[in-house]
C-alpha positions in Angstrom: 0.0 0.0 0.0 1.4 3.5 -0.8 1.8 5.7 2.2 -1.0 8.0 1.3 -3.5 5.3 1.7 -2.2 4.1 4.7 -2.2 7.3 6.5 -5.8 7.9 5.3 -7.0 4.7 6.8 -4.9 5.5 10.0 -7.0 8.5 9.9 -10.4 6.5 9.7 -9.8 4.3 12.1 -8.9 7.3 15.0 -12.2 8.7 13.9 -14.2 6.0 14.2 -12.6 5.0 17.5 -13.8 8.7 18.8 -16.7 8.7 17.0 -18.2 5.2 18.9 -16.7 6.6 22.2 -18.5 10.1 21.6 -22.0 7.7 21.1 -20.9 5.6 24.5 -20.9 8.9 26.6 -23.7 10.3 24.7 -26.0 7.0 25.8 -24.4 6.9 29.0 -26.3 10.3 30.1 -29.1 10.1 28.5 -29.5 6.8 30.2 -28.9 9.0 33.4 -31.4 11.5 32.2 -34.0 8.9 32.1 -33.4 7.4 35.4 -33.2 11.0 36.9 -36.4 11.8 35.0 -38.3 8.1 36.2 -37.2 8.9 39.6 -39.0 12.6 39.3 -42.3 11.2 38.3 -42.4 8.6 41.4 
């Protein structure tokens, strides 16, 4: 592979690996929200 491909699939593979980490903490509070939210309405 030439270096140019390489790198750009370097690239690709950092952004996905902070992309599905972004989604994780994203779900993680708005799981928390919900349970807050639950726990209001009792």
């Amino acid at each position: 592979m030439s270096p140019s491909i390489t790198s750009m699939s370097l690239l690709a593979v950092v952004i996905a690996a902070i992309s599905i980490w972004w989604v994780n903490i994203t779900l993680k509070e708005g799981r928390k929200a919900v349970e807050e939210s639950k726990a209001d309405l009792d």
